[in-house]
Backbone atoms as SQL, in Angstrom:
CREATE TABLE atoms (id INTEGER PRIMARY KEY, chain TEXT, resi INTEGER, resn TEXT, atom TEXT, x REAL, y REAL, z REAL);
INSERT INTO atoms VALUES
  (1, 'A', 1, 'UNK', 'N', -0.525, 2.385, 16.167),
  (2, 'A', 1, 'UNK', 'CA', -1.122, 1.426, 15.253),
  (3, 'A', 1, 'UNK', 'C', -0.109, 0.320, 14.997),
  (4, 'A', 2, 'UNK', 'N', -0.618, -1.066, 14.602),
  (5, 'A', 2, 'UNK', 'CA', 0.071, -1.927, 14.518),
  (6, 'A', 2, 'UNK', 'C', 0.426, -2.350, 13.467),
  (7, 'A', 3, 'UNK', 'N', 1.969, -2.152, 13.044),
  (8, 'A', 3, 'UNK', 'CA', 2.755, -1.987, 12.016),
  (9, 'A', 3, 'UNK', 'C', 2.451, -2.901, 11.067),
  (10, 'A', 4, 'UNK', 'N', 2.075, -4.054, 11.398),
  (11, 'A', 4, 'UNK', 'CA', 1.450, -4.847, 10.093),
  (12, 'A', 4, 'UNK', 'C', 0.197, -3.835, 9.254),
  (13, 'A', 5, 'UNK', 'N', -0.475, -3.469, 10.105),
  (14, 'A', 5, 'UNK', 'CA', -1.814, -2.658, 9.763),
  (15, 'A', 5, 'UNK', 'C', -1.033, -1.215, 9.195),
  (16, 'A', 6, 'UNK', 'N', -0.180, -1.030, 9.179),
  (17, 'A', 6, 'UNK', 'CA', 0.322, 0.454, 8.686),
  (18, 'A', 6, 'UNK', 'C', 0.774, -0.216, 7.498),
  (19, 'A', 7, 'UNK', 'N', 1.415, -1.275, 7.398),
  (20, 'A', 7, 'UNK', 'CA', 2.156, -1.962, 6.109),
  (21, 'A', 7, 'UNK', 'C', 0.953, -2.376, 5.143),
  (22, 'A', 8, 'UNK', 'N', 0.216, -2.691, 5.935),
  (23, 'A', 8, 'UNK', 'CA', -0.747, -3.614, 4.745),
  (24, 'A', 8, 'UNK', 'C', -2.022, -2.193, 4.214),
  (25, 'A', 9, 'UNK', 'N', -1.997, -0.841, 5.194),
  (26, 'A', 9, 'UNK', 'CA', -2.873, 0.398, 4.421),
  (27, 'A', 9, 'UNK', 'C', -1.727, 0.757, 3.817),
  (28, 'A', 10, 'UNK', 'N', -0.807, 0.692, 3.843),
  (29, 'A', 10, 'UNK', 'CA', 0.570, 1.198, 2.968),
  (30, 'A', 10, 'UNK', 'C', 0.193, 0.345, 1.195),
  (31, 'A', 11, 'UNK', 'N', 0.263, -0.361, 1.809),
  (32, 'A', 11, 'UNK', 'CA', 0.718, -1.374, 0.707),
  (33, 'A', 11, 'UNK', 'C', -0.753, -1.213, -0.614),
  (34, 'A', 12, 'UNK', 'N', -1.673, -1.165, 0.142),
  (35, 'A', 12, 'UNK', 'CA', -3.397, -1.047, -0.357),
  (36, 'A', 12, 'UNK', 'C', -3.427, 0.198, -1.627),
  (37, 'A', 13, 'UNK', 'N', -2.680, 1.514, -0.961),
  (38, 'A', 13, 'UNK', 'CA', -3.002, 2.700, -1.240),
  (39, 'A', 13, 'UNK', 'C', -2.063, 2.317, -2.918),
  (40, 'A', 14, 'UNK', 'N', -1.110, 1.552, -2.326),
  (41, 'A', 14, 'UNK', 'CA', -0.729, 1.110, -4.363),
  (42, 'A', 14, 'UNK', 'C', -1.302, 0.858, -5.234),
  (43, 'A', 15, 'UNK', 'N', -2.743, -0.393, -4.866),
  (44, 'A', 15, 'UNK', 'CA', -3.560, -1.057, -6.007),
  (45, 'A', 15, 'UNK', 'C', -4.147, 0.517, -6.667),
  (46, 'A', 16, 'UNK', 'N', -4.332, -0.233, -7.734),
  (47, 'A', 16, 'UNK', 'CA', -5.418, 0.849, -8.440),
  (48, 'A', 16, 'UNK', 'C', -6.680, 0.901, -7.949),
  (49, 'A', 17, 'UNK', 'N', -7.424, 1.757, -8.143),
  (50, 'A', 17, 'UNK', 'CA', -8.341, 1.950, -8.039),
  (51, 'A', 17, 'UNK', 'C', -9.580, 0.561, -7.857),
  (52, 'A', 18, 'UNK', 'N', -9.715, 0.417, -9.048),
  (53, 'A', 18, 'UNK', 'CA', -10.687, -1.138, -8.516),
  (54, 'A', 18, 'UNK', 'C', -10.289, -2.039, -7.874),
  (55, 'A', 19, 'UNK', 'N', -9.047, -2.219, -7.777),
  (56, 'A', 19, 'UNK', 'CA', -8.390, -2.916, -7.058),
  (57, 'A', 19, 'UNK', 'C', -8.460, -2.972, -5.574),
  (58, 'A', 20, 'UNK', 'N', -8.304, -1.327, -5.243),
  (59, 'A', 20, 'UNK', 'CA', -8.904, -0.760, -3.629),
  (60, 'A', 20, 'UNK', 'C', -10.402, -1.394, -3.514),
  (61, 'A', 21, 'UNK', 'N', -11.146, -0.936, -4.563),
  (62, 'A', 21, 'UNK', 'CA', -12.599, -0.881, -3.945),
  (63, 'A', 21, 'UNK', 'C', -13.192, -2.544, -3.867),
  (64, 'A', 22, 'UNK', 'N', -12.290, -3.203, -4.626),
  (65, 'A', 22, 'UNK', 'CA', -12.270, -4.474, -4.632),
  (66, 'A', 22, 'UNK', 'C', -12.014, -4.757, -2.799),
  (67, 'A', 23, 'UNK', 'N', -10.933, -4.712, -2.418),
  (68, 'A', 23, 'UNK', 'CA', -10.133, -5.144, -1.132),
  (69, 'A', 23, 'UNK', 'C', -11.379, -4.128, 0.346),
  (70, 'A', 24, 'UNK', 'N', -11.896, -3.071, -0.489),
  (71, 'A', 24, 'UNK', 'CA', -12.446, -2.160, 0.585),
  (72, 'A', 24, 'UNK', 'C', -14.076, -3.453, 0.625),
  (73, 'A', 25, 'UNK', 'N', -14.337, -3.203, -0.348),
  (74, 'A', 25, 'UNK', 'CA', -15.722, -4.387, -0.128),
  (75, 'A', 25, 'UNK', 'C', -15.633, -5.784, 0.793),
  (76, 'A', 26, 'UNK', 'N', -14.569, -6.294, 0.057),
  (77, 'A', 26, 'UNK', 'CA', -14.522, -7.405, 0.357),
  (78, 'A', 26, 'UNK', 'C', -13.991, -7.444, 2.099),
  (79, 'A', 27, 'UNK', 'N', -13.686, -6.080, 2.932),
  (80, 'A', 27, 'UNK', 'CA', -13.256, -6.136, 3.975),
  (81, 'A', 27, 'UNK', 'C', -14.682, -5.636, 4.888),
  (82, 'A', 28, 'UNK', 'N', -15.530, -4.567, 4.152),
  (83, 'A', 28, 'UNK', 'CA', -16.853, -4.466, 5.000),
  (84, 'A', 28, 'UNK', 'C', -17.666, -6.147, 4.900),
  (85, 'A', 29, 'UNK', 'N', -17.621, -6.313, 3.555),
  (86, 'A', 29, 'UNK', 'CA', -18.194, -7.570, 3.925),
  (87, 'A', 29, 'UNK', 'C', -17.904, -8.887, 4.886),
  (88, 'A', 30, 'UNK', 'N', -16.554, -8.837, 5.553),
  (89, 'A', 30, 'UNK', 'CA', -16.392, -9.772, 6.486),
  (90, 'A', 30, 'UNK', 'C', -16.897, -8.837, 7.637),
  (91, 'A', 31, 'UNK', 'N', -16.965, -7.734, 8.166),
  (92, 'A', 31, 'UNK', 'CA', -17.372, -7.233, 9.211),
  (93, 'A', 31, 'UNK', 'C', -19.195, -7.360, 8.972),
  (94, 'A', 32, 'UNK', 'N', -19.667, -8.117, 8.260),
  (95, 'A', 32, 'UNK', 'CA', -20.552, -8.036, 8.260),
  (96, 'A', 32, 'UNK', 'C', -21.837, -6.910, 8.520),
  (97, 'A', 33, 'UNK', 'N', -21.699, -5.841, 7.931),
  (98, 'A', 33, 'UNK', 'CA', -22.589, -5.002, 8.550),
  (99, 'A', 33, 'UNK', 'C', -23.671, -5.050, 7.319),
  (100, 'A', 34, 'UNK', 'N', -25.078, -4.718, 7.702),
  (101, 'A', 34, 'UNK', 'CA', -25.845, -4.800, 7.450),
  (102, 'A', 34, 'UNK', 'C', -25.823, -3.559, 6.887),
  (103, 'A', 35, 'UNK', 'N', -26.775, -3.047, 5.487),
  (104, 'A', 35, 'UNK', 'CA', -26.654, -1.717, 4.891),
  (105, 'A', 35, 'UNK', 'C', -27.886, -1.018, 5.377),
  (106, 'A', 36, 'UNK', 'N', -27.997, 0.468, 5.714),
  (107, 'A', 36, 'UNK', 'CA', -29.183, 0.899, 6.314),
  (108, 'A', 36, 'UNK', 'C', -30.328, 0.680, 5.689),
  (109, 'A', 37, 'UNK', 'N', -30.798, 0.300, 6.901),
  (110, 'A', 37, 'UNK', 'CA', -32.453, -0.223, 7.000),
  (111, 'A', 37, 'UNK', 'C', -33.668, 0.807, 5.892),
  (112, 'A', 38, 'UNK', 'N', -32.850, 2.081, 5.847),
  (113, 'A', 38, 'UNK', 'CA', -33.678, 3.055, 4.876),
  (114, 'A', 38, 'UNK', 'C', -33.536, 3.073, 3.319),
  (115, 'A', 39, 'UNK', 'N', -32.928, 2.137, 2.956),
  (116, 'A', 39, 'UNK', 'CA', -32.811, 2.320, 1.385),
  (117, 'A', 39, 'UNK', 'C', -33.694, 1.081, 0.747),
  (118, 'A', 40, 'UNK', 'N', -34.135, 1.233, -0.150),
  (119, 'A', 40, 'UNK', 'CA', -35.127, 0.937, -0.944),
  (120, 'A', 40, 'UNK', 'C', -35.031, -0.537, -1.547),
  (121, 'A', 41, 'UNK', 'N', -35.680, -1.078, -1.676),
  (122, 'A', 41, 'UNK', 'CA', -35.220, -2.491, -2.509),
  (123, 'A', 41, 'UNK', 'C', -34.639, -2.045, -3.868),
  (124, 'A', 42, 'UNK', 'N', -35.525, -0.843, -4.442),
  (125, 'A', 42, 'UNK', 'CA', -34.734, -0.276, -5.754),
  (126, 'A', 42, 'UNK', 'C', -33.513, -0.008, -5.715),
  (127, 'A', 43, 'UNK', 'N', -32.781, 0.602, -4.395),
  (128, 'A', 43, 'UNK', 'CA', -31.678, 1.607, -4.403),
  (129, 'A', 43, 'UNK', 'C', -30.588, -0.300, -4.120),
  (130, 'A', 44, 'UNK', 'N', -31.112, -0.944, -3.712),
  (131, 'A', 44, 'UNK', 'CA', -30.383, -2.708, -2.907),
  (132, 'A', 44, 'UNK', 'C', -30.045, -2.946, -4.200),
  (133, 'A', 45, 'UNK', 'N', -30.966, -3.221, -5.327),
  (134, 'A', 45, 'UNK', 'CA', -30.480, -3.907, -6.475),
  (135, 'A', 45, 'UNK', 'C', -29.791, -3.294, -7.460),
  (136, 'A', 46, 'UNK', 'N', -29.907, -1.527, -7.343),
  (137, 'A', 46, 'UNK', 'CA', -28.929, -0.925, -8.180),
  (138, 'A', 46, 'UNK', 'C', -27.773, -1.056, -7.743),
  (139, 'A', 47, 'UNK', 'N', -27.613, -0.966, -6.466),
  (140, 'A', 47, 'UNK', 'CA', -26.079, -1.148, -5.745),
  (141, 'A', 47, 'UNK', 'C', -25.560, -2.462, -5.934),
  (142, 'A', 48, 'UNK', 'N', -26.395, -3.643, -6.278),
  (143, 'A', 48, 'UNK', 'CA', -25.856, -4.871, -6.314),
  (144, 'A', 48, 'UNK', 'C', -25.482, -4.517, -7.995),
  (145, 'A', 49, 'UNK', 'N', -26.373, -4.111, -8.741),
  (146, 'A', 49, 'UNK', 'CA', -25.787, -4.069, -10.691),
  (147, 'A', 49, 'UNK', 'C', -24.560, -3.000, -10.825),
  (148, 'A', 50, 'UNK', 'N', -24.084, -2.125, -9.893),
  (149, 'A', 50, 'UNK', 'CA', -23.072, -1.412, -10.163),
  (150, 'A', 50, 'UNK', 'C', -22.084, -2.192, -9.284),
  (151, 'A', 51, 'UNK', 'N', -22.248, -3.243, -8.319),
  (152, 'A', 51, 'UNK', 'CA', -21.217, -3.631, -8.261),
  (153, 'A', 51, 'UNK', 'C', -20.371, -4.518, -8.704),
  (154, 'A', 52, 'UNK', 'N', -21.277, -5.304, -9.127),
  (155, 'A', 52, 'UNK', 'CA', -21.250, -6.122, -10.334),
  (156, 'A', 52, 'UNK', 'C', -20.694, -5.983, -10.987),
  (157, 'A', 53, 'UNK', 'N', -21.182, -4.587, -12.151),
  (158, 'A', 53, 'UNK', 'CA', -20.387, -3.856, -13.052),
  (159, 'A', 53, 'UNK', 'C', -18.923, -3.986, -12.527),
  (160, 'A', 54, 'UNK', 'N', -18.492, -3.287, -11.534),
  (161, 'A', 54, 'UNK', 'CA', -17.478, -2.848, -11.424),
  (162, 'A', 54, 'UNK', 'C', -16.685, -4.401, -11.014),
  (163, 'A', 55, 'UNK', 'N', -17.110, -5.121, -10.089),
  (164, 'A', 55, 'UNK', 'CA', -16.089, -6.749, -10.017),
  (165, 'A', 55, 'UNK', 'C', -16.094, -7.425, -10.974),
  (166, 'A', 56, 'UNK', 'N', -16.616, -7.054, -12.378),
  (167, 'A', 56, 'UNK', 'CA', -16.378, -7.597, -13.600),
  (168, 'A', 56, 'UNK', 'C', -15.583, -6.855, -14.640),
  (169, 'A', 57, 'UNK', 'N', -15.303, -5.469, -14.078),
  (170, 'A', 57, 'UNK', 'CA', -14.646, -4.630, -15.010),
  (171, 'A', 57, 'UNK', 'C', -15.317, -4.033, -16.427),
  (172, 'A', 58, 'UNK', 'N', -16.847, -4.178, -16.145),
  (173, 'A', 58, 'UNK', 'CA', -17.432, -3.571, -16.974),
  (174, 'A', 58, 'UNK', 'C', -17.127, -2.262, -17.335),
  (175, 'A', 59, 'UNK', 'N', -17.043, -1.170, -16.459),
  (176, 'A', 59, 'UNK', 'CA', -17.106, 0.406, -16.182),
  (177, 'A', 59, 'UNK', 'C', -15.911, 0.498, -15.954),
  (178, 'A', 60, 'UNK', 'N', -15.390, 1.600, -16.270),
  (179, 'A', 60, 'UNK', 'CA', -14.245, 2.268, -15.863),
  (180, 'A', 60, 'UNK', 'C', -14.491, 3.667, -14.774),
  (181, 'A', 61, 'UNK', 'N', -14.116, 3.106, -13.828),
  (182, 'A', 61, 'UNK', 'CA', -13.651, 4.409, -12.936),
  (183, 'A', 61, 'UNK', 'C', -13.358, 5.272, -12.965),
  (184, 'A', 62, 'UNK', 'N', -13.635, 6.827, -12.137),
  (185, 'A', 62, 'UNK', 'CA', -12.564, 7.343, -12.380),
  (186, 'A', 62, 'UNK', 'C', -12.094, 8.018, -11.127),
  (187, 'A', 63, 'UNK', 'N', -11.336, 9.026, -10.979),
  (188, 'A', 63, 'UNK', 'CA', -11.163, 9.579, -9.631),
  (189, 'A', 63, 'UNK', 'C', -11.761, 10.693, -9.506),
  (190, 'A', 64, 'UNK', 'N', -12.696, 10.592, -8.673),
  (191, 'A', 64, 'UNK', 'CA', -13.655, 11.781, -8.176),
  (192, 'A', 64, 'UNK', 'C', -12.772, 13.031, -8.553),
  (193, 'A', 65, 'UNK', 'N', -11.851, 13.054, -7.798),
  (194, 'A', 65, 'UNK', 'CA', -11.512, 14.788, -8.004),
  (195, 'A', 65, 'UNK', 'C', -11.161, 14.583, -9.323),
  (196, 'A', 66, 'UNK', 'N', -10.358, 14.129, -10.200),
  (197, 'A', 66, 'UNK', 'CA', -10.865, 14.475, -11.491),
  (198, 'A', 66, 'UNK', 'C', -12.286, 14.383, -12.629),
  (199, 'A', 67, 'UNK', 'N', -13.212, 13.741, -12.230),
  (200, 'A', 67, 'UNK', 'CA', -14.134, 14.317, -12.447),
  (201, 'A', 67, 'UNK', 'C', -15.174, 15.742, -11.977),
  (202, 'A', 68, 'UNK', 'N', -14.786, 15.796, -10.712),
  (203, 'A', 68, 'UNK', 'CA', -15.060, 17.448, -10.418),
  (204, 'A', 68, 'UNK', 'C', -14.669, 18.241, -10.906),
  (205, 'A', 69, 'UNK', 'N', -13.261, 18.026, -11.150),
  (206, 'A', 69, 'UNK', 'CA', -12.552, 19.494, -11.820),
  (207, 'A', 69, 'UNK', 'C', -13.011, 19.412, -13.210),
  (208, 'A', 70, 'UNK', 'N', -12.807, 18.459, -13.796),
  (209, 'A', 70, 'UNK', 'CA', -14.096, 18.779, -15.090),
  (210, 'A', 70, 'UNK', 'C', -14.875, 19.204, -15.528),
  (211, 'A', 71, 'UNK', 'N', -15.752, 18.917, -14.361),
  (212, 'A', 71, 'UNK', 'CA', -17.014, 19.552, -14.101),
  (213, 'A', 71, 'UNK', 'C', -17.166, 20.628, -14.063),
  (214, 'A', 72, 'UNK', 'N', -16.515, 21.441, -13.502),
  (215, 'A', 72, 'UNK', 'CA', -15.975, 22.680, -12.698),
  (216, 'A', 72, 'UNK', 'C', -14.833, 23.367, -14.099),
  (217, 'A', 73, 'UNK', 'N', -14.686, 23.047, -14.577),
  (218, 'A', 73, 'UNK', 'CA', -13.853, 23.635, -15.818),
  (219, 'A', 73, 'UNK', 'C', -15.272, 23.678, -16.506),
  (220, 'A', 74, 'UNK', 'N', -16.145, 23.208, -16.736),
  (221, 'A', 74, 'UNK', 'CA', -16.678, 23.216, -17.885),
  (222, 'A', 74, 'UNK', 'C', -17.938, 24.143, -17.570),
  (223, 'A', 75, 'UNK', 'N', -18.418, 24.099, -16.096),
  (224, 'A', 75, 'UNK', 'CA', -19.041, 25.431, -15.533),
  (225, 'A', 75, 'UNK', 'C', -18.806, 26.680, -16.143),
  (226, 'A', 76, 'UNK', 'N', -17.082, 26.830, -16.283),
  (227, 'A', 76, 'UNK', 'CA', -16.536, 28.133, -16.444),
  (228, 'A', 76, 'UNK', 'C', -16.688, 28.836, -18.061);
């Protein structure tokens, strides 16, 4: 792999959290891919209001595995 590209996923894995998902969006969106053809106009515009949410800093994040183990503690 090419060491710029090892430096710059190096460097990524620092931002915080929205910060990643910020840089992760904004990198599918230059590859332009189209989102599957099977999701709903409902499921299009919720995904557009949570992202929203989140590039405005409405919501707070959190990290999956700590919300599982939560979850999973509170099972018990």
């Amino acid at each position: 792999m090419n060491t710029n590209v090892v430096r710059i996923i190096s460097e990524a894995f620092e931002l915080t959290l929205p910060e990643r998902a910020l840089v992760a969006e904004m990198l599918l969106e230059s590859l332009d891919v189209e989102p599957p053809a099977d999701l709903s106009p409902a499921w299009r515009e919720q995904i557009r209001k949570r992202r929203e949410e989140i590039d405005r800093g409405l919501v707070e994040l959190r990290d999956a595995e700590d919300v599982f183990a939560r979850a999973r503690a509170a099972l018990e």
